[in-house]
N, C-alpha and C positions, 0 to 999 in steps of 0.2 A: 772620799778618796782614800785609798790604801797606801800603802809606800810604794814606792816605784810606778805611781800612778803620774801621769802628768796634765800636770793643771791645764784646764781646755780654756783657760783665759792666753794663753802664751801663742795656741792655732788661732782662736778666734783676732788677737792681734794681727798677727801674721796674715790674716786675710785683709784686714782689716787695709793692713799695707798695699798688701795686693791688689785689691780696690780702688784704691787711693792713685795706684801706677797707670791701671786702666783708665778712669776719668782723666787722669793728664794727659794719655794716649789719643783718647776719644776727644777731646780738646783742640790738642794739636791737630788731627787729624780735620777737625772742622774748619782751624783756621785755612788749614791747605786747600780746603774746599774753595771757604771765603776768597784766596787769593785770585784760584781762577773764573770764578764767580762775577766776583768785583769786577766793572771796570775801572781800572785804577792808570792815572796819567804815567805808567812809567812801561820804557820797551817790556814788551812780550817775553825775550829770553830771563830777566830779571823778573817779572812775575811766576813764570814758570818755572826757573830754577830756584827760587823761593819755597815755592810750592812741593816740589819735589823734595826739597830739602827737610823742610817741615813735617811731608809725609813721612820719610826715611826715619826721621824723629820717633814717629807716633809708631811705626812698626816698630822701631830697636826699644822703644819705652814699653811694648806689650808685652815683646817674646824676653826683655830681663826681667819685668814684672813675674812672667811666668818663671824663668829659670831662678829665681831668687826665690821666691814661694817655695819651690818644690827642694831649695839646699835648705832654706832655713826650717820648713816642717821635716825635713831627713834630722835636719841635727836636734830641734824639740824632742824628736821621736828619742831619738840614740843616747840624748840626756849630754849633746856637745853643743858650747858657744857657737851661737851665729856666725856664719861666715860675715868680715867686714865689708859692710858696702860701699862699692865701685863706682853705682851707674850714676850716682850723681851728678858728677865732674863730669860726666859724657853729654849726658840734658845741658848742663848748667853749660857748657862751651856750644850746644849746638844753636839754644837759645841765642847767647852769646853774639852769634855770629849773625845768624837773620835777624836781630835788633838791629846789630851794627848795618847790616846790608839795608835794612826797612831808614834807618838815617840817613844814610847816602844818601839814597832814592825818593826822601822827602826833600833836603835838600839842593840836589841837583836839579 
């Protein structure tokens, strides 16, 4: 490596990540499968709107996988900090919420 060269362990991370977003995607995406799948003892609109829910997950977890990949290789490239990351709190509350709704619905 020369100066001003940039370490290819910093991209290879960053995919690394990026990867890591997709299997969470591809995940979610299966459960949503499972939901409608399954037949499971609880009404129809609450299977499906689960489902739905979970998918909506697994596409917003691909397309910020993507749009995060491509700021944090712009800023590697440009020799700028990472942008802070956001989508967490977004997963973490969507999860969050079909746990909560998957308790009810064992519950009741």
């Amino acid at each position: 490596m020369t100066d001003g060269d940039v370490d290819p362990r910093y991209s290879l991370a960053n995919e690394r990540t990026f990867l890591a977003w997709i299997r969470t995607s591809l995940g979610l995406l299966a459960v949503s499968a499972g939901l409608v799948a399954i037949d499971l003892p609880w009404p129809a609109f609450a299977e499906r709107g689960l489902a739905v829910l979970v998918a909506a997950a697994a596409a917003a977890s691909a397309w910020i996988a993507w749009d995060r990949w491509q700021k944090v290789e712009a800023a590697i490239l440009d020799g700028r900090p990472a942008p802070p990351p956001r989508a967490h709190v977004i997963l973490a509350v969507v999860i969050g919420v079909v746990s909560m709704a998957v308790i009810v619905l064992i519950l009741v």
